[in-house]
N, C-alpha and C positions, 0 to 999 in steps of 0.2 A: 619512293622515298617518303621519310616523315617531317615532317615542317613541325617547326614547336618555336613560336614567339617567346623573345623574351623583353621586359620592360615594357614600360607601357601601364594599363588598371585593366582587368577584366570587369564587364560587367555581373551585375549581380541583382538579386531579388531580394531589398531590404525588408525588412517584418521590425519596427520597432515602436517594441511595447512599451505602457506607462503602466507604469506601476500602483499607478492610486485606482486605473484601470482594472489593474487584475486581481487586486484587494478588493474591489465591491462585488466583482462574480468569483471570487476565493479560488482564484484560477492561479497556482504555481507555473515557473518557468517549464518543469519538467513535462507540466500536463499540455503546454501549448506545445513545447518540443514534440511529445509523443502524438500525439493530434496531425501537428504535419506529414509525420513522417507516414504513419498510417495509412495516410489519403496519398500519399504520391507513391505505396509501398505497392506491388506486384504479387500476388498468391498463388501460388498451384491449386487450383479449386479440384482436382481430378482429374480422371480419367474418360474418356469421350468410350473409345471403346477400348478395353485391360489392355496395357504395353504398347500402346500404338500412338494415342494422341494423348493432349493433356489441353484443355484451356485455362486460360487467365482470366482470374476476377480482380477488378481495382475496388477497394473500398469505399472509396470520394472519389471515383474521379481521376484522369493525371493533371498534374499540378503546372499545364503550361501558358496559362493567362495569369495576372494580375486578378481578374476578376474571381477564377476559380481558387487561387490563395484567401483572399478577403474570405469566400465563401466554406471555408473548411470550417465546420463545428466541431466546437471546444466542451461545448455542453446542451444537454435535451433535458427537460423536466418537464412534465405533466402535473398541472395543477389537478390533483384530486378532486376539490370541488366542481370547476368548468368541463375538465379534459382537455383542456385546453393544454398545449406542447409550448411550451417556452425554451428559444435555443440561443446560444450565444455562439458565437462566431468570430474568427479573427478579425474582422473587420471592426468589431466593438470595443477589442482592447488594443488595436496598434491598428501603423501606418502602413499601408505597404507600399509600395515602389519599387522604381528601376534606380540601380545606382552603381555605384564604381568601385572598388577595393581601393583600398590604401596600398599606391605602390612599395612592390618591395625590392625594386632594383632604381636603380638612376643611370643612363646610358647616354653617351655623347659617342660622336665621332667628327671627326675634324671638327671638335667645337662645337657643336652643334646637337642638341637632341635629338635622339633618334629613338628608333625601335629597332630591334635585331629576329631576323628569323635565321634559328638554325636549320640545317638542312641535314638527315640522317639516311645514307641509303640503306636501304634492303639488304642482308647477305643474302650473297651472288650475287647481287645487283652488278651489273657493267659500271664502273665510274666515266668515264666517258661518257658512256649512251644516260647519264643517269646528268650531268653536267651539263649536257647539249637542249634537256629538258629544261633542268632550268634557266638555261639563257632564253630560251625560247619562251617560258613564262614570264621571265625579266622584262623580254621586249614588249611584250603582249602587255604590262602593266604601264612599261612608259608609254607605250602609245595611248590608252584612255585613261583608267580609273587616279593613275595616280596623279598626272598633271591637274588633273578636275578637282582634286581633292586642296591640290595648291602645294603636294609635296616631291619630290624627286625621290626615289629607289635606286639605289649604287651597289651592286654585285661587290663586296669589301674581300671575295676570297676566291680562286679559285682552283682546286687542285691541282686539274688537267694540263695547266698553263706548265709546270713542272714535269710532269707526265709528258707531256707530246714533246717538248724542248732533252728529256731524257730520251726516246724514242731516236727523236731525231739525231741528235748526236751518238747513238748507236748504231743506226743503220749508215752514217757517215764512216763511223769506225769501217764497218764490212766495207764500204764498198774501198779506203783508202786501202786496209789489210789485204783484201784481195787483189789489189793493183801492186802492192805491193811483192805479195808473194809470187805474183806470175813475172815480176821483173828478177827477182831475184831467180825463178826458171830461166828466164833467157839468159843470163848470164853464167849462169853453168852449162847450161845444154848449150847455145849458140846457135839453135834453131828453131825458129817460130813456128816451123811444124810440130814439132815435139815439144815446145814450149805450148803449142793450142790442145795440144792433147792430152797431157796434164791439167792444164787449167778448166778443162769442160767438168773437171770435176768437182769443182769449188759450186758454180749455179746447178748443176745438181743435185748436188749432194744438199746445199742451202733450200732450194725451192724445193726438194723434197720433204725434207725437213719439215717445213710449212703445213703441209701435207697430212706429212703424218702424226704432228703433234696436233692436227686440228680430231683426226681419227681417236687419237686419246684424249681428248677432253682437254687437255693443257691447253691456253692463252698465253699468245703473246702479252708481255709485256718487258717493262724496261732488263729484269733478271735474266727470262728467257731468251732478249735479244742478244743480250751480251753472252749467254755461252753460246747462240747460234756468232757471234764474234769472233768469240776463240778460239773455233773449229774451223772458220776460215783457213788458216794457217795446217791444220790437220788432218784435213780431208786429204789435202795432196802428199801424205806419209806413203800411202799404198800407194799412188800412181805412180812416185817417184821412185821407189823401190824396184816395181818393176816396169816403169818405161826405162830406167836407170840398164837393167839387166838386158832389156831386149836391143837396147842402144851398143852396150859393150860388144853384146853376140854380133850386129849387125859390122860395129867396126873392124869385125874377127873377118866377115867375107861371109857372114850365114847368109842364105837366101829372109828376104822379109818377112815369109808364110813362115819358115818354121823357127825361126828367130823371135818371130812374135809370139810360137805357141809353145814352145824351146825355153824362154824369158819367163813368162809368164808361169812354167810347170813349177820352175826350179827354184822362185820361189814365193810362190801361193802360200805354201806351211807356214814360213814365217809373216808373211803380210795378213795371215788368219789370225795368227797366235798375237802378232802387235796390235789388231784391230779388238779382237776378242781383250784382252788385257785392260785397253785404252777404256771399254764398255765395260767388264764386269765389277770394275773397282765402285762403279757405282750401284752396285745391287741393294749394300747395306745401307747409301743413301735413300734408294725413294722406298725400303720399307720402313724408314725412320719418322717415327709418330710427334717428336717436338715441335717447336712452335717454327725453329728454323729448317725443318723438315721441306716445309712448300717451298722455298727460298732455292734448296739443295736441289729439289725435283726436277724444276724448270729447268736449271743448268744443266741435269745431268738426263735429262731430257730431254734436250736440244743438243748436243755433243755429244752421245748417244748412235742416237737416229741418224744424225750427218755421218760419223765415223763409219756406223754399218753400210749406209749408203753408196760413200766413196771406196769401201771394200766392195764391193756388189760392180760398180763403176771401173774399178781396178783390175778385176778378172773377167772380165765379160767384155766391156766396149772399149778399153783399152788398149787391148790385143789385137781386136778387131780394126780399128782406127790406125796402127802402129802397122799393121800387114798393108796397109794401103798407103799410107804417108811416108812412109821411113823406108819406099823401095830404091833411093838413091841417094840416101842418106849416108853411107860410109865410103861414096865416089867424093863429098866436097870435104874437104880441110877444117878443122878445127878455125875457127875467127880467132886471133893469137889477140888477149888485151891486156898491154902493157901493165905492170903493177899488181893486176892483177893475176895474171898467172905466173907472174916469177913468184911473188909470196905464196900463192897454191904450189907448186912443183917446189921450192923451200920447208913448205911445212908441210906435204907428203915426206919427200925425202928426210926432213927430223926425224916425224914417227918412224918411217920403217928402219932407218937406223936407231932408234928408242928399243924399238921392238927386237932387233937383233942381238942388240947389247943385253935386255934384260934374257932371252931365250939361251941365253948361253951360261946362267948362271941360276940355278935353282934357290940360293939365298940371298938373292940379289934382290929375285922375285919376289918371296917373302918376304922382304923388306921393305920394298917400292908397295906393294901392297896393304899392309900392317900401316905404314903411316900415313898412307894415302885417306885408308879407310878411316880411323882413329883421328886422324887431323880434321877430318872433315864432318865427323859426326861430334868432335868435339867444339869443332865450333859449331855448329848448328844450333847444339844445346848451351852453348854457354851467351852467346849471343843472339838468340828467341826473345824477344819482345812481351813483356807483356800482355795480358789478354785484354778482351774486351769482346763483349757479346756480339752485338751487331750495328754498323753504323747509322748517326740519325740521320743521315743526308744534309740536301743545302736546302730545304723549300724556304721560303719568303715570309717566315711569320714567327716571330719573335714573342713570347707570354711571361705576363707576370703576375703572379699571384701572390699579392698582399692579405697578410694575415696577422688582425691588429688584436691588442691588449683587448680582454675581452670588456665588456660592457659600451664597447661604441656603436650609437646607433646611425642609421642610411644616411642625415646630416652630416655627422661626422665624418663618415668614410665620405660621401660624396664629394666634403670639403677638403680631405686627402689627395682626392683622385684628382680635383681638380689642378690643386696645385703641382700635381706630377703632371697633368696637360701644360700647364703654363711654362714649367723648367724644359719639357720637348717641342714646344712652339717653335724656337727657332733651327729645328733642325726638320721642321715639315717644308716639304717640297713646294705646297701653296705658298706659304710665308715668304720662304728666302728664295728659290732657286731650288730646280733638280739638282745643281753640278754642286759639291762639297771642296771647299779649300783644301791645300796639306795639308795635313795633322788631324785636319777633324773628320767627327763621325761621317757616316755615312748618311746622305737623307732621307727622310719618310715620305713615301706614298702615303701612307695612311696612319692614321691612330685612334684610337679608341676606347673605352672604358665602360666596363658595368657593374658598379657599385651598389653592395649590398650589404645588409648589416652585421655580418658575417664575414665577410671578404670582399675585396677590389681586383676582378680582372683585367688587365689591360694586356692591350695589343699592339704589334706597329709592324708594319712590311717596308721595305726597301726600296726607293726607286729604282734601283739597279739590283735585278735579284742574286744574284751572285754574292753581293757584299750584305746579306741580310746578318750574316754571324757577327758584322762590325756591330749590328744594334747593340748587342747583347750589355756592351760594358759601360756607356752611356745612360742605359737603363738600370743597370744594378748600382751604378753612383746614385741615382737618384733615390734606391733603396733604401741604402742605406743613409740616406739623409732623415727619412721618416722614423722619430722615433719610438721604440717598442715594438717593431711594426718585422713581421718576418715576411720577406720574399728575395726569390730567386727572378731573373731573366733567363729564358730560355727558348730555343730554336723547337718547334713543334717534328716532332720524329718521326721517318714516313713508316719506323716499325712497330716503337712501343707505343703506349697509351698513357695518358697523363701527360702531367708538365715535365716529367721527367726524363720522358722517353725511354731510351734502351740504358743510359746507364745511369739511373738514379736506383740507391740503395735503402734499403727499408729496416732503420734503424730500429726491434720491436722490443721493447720493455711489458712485458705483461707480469698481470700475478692477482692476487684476490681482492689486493686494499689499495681502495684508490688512491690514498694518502702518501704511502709508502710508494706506491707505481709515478705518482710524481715528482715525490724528494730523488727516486733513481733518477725519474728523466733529465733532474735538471742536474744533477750530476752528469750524469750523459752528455747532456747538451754545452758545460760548459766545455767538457776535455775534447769535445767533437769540435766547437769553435776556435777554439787554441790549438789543434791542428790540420785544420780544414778550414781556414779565414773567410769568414762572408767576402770582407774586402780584396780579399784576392781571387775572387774569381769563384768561389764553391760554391754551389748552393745548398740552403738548410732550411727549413722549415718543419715546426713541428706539427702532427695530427693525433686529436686535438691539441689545444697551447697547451702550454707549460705550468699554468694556471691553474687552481680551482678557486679564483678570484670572478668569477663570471658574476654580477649582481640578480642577487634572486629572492623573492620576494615568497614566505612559504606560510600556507594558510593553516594551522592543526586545529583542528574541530574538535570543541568542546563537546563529548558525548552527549551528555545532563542535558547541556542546554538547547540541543541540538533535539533531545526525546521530549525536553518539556513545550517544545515551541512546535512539536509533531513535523521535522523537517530532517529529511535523512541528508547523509554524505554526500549522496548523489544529487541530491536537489539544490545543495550549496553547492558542489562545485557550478553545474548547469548555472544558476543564478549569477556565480563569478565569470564565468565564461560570455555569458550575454552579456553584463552588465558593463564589463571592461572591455574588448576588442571587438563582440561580435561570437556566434555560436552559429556553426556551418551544419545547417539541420538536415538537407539531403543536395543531392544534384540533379535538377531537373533538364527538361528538355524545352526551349522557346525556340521553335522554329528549325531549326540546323542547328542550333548549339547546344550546347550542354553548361548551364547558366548555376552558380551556386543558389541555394534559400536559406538565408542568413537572419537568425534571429540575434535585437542587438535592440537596448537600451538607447536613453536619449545620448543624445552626443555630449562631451566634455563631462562625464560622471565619472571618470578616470584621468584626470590629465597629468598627476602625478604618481607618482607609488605608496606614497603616505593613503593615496584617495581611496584604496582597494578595500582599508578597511571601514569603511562608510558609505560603500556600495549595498542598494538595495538588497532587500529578501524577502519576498511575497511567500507567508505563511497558505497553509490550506483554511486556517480559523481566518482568513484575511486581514493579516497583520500585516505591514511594512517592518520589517526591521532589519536595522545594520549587519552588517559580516561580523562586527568586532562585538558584538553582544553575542555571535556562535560559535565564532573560534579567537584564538591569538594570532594573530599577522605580528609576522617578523622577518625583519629583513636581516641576508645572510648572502652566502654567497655558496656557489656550486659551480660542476664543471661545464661547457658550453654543450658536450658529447660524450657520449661515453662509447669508445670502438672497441670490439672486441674482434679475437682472433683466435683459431680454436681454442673457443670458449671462455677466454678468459680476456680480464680487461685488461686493453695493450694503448700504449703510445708510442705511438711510429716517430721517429724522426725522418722525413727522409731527408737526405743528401746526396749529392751532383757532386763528383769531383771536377774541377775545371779540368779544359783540354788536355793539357801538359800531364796530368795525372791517369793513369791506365785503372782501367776497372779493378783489375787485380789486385793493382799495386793499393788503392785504394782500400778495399779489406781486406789486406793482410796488415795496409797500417791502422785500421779500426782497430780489426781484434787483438795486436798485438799493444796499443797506444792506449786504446780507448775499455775495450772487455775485459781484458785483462788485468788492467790497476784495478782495476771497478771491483771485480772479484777478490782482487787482493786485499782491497780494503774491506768489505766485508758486505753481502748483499742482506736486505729481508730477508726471513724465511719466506720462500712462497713468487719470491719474485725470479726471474730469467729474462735473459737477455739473446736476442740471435738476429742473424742478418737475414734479411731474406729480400722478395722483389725481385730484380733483374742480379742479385747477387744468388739467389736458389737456382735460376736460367742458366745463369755461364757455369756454374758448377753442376749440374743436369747435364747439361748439352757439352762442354768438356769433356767429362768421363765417358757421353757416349762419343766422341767424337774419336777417340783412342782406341773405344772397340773401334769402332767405323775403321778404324786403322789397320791396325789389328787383322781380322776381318778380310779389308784389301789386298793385303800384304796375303791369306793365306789361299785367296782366291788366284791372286797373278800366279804364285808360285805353285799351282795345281793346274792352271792349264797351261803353266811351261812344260813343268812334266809331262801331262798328256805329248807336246808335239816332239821334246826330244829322248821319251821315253825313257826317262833317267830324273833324279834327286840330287844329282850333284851338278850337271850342266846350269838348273835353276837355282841354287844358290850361287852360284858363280855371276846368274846374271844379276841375281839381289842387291851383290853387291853397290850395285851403281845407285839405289835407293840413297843411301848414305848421302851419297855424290847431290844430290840434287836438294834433298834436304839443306846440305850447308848452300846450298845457288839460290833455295828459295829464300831462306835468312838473307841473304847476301842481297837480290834481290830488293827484296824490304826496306833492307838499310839502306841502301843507295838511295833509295823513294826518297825516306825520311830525310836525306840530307836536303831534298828540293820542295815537299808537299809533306806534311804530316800526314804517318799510319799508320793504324793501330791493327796489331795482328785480333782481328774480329771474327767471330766464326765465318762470316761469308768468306775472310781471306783463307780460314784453315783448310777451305775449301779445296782452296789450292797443292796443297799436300797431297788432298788424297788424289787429286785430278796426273800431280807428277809421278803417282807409283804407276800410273797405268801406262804415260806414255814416254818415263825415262827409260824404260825397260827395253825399247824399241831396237833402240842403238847396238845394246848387246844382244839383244835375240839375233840383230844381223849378223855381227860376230863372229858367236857360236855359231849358231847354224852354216853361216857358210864355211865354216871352219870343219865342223865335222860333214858338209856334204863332202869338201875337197877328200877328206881323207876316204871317206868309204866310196863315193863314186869314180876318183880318179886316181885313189890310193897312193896319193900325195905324205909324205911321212908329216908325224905333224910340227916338228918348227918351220917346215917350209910350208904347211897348210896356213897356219897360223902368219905367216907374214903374210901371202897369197891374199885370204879374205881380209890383211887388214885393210892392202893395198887398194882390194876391189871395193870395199865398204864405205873407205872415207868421203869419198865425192857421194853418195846417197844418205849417209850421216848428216852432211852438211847441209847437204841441197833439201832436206826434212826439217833438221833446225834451224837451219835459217828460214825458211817459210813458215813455220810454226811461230818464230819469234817474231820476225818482221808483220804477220799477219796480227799478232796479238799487241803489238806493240802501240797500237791509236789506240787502245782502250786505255792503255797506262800513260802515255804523253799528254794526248789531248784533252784539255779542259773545256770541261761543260756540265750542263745539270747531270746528274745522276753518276758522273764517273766518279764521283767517293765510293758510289756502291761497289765499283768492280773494280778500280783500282791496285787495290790490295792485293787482289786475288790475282789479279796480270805479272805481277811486279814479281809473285812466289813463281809463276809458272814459268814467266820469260827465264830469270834467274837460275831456275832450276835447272832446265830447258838448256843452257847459255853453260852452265858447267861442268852438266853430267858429261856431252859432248865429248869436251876437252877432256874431263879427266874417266871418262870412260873409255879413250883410248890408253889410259897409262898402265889403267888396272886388268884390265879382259886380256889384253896378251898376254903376261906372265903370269894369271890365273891358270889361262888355259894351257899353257906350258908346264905347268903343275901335277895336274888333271887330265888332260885329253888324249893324252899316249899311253898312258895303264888303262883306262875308261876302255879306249876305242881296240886296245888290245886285248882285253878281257871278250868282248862284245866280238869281237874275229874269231877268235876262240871259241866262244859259246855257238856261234853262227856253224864254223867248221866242225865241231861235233854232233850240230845237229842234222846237219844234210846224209852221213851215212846211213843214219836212222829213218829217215826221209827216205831217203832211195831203195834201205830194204824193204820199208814200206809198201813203195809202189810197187 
């Protein structure tokens, strides 16, 4: 990691000349500047032997004693008569010493001055293992150096606290989901043998998982735990499938050995083709290069590797386990549970009279079809949410970044800052109490500030980290009481960077003339405040202000007088630069540090800005004279910064829509509210206007996310064909895409009625995660629908009721353990579930209706279709065996 202190004075190696000094040996500021630099400057002297070495010559000396600064010669002269060398040295015309900078920040925390070290790890550094270090050096400092010094050191932040508290309530989720989904086995099956033989494949398929993603380089972390979550409920699709199968054979009277290998044949094809599906839809996720790309990986990553797993577990030890367990399993009774199985035997008996009714009627089916489909993909798209990039999470740390009229200096801001301490006094936890009344905010563990001439950060954490987003509006009141003064309150994001996190947008005005680039902005700025209210919750701020009011003080050098006085540009500025704050001549080396050499005039020979033009200028003829006998000083004013963006000079605005406001929704009312009139009314030539930030992000990662779709959709639907050797069976099963789409909206919505959600790319996620494993239901379907007809030559409306009837209890006994397994990720609160919330809420949803209305449609589809299909195919088959046989 990298430590970088802020606040506080670094020390420094003062050099300050007098001037009447260096008038008598006609020594100018430039000539002692180059003098120094000289003697502490580094040379390649050559080559030791050609291409191989090189050594170093120092000309003076390095510059890392006081004694060897004094000693640096400014001048040599040989008296022609004596020969005698006469030298003058810095020690003749200035002081030198150790001393201190003028701070340029002022930091308190609870009140109190302080110093702040940031802490910056490494890429790929482990945060954890990176965090455990510095607690470790934390402790190591309260135990000696700092109590000795008479100060205390306070750890003001730590990530991992959020991290392991996210963790933890992930692995809580598996372990509820898994308990849950082997109760929801027992209660369809009715046997804890066949209940344990299913569920071996949840710690399986999980602790492999482990395993293998440690083989690929992936890390745990909070993302990757949550889709190893997810899959809890999924692993058990194949075992259920076919423990489901070997169980029906067993209650037919098969012997257990070939019932299990009998189960198992019949249907391997499809528990490959649903497992296969489940896995391929994320191909086009982990080769996707965006920033949400790593995000996708892990999840699809870890739900992946489980899924192949519990196939691998499904056909191999399943069968194995089921020929030894389940040998007198169809001698005991079904356990009869009230309630429950009268509603199961009721809503069998629906569907397969569902299914009779529509089979008997070819425009019935059409029908029941056409608006099943149509209904559901119309609400999907009419009721879709809003986007938003990706969530900032809940961590415990609240910022504000005051940004004042310009020309205030660190007094001024510091006496800002202060007073924004004194109005949150009474809601620090020291003060009053952890516990908050009704009504009021939440209270602070901590707060703090670092005040610069520039801008005022502050800070404040939660005592209860959960309620950390209550800071927010407490603290923008207080914003907005500062006048002139632009800042936002905001929750630090665990994905973007800045204050703005993931949804702050970047308002850019550029063009050639700075004049013109700010009469737009403030145009901008007003139409953007009249529909985006600081006081309601939005944040705004511009980079740089608004201003080219900055006070600036500008020096134009009179040529003439500047040649008659033998003193070039470079010599006045060097002389203004010393004479006023200080002149930073190089950076040396004292011991371990790396210490400024600052050449600098007596003190108080600048205390105003009138003073600049009556500051010294040591000629070479050894004159003293004023700035204002070389140039004209005039005060004016300019901008604080000038930013530019491909190429040209731009003012960002950014802006935070508040919560209630969707990314989306957000720039579509910029450019249509804000760009738009702007244009109408009439721009400079030369100027433009565009949105970019985390608004160029979600429009990037959108349109890829549609191929990604795209994409899914055309991989599921090539390896259906592969297993049922046909183009029309896999759009039959497509159909149920639709289906799910409108359960994952639906999903969503329900959320939103209890917990705000924003459909975010991690939740789009979810989408793609439902083409792979809605498809499931209908591959059982079909499949068992045409093995009845070609292996037992069953006609097909009696195929087609047959498999609905065999299907539905392995339909369910799937989605319900998929749902109930995934469902502690969407119920339970705790750190890090905004992350995957969203993304549960689309799959259960989805999951939850394809089900139900995947039985409405696959029947009168395949009544459609599967008797011309399967008759052509008898056909094709029966002509080609005569051929075959003259063959042989």
């Amino acid at each position: 990691s990298e430590v970088r202190p802020r606040g506080g004075s670094r020390r420094e190696i003062r050099v300050t000349v007098r001037p009447e000094l260096m008038a008598r040996y006609r020594l100018t500021v430039a000539e002692v500047t180059n003098a120094l630099r000289r003697a502490n400057a580094a040379i390649s002297a050559g080559d030791v032997e050609e291409g191989k070495r090189s050594y170093i010559v120092r000309t003076d000396g390095e510059l890392n004693t006081l004694a060897a600064v004094r000693e640096v010669v400014l001048r040599a002269q040989q008296d022609a008569a004596t020969g005698r060398i006469g030298r003058v040295v810095v020690g003749d015309v200035a002081q030198v010493e150790f001393g201190y900078k003028e701070p340029a920040a002022s930091i308190r925390q609870q009140g109190d001055v302080a110093l702040a070290f940031s802490v910056q790890r490494q890429v790929g550094a482990n945060v954890i293992a990176t965090m455990a270090g510095i607690r470790q050096a934390v402790d190591e400092l309260k135990a000696g150096p700092i109590p000795e010094a008479g100060l205390k050191v306070e750890q003001v932040y730590d990530e991992t606290v959020y991290i392991n508290s996210s963790v933890d309530l992930v692995q809580q989720n598996i372990w509820v989901g898994g308990t849950l989904a082997a109760i929801i086995l027992l209660i369809f099956l009715r046997s804890w043998r066949a209940t344990l033989i299913v569920s071996i494949a949840i710690p399986v398929s999980v602790i492999g998982s482990f395993v293998a993603m440690a083989a690929l380089g992936r890390s745990l972390n909070v993302i990757s735990l949550a889709g190893l979550a997810f899959a809890v409920g999924m692993v058990v699709d194949a075992a259920i499938v076919v423990l489901e199968n070997i169980y029906r054979l067993r209650e037919r009277g098969m012997p257990a050995a070939k019932a299990a290998l009998e189960g198992a044949r019949q249907v391997w094809g499809a528990v490959a083709v649903s497992a296969l599906t489940t896995v391929m839809v994320f191909i086009p996720i982990l080769v996707m290069q965006l920033e949400v790309g790593q995000l996708f990986r892990d999840i699809a990553v870890a739900i992946s590797v489980s899924v192949l797993l519990s196939l691998i577990v499904s056909v191999t030890v399943l069968p194995a386990l089921s020929s030894r367990l389940l040998i007198n399993s169809h001698r005991t009774g079904r356990l009869f549970l009230p309630g429950i199985d009268h509603f199961a035997n009721g809503f069998v008996a629906l569907v397969i009279g569902y299914s009779r009714m529509v089979l008997k009627s070819r425009v019935l089916s059409l029908v029941v079809v056409a608006v099943v489909s149509c209904a559901t993909a119309l609400a999907a798209w009419t009721y879709l949410p809003k986007l938003e990039y990706l969530p900032n999470g809940n961590r415990n740390l609240v910022f504000v970044s005051l940004i004042p009229p310009p020309g205030y200096n660190l007094a001024t801001m510091t006496e800002i800052a202060t007073r924004f301490e004194e109005a949150t006094r009474p809601m620090w936890a020291s003060e009053t109490g952890p516990e908050s009344k009704p009504g009021e905010p939440p209270k602070m563990d901590r707060f703090f500030f670092v005040a610069s001439s520039r801008f005022t950060f502050i800070g404040a954490a939660a005592v209860d980290p959960s309620q950390a987003k209550g800071l927010r509006q407490p603290l923008n009141e207080i914003v907005y009481q500062q006048p002139g003064t632009f800042g936002f309150a905001s929750q630090l994001s665990l994905f973007g960077r800045g204050l703005g996190g993931t949804r702050q947008i970047e308002f850019d005005i550029s063009g050639p003339d700075l004049e013109q680039i700010f009469a737009t902005a403030g145009r901008a700025a007003g139409k953007v405040e009249a529909l985006l209210p600081r006081n309601q919750g939005n944040g705004f701020r511009p980079v740089p202000g608004l201003e080219l009011g900055a006070p600036e003080v500008r020096v134009i050098p009179d040529r003439a007088r500047l040649a008659d006085a033998g003193v070039s540009t470079r010599d006045l500025g060097l002389a203004i630069d010393a004479f006023n704050d200080g002149l930073r001549v190089a950076e040396v080396t004292i011991g371990n540090d790396r210490v400024d050499l600052m050449l600098k005039g007596e003190s108080g020979q600048a205390e105003q800005t009138q003073s600049i033009a009556s500051l010294p200028v040591v000629t070479a003829q050894g004159l003293i004279v004023p700035v204002s006998s070389l140039a004209r000083v005039e005060m004016t004013a300019g901008p604080t910064e000038i930013r530019h963006k491909e190429r040209l000079r731009t003012v960002s605005l950014l802006i935070t829509p508040r919560d209630d406001i969707a990314l989306e929704a957000a720039l579509e009312m910029l450019r249509t509210e804000v760009i738009a009139p702007l244009k109408a009314e009439g721009l400079p030539n030369g100027v433009r206007m565009r949105l970019s930030g985390t608004a160029d992000k979600l429009e990037v990662t959108w349109n890829a996310m549609q191929g990604q779709l795209l994409i899914s959709l055309i991989i599921v639907f090539l390896v259906m064909a592969v297993l049922f050797e046909s183009f029309v069976y896999p759009l039959i099963i497509m159909l149920s895409v639709p289906l799910a789409a409108a359960g994952g909206v639906g999903g969503l919505t329900v959320l939103n009625m209890y917990v705000p959600q924003r459909l975010d790319m991690l939740t789009m996620l979810g989408f793609v995660i439902l083409i792979g494993i809605v498809v499931n239901n209908a591959i059982l379907l079909v499949h068992q629908t045409v093995q009845l007809i070609r292996d037992e030559g069953m006609d097909a409306p009696d195929a087609i009721i047959e498999a609905t009837r065999n299907r539905i209890r392995p339909i369910f006994m799937s989605t319900l353990t998929s749902v109930f397994g995934m469902l502690p990720l969407v119920v339970l609160p705790g750190a890090g579930s905004e992350l995957y919330r969203g993304l549960g809420s689309v799959v259960v949803g989805g999951l939850s209706l394809s089900a139900l209305l995947t039985l409405i449609i696959i029947p009168p589809m395949l009544s459609l279709v599967v008797a011309p299909l399967e008759a052509r195919r008898a056909a094709r088959t029966a002509d080609q065996e005569p051929a075959t046989q003259a063959a042989e």
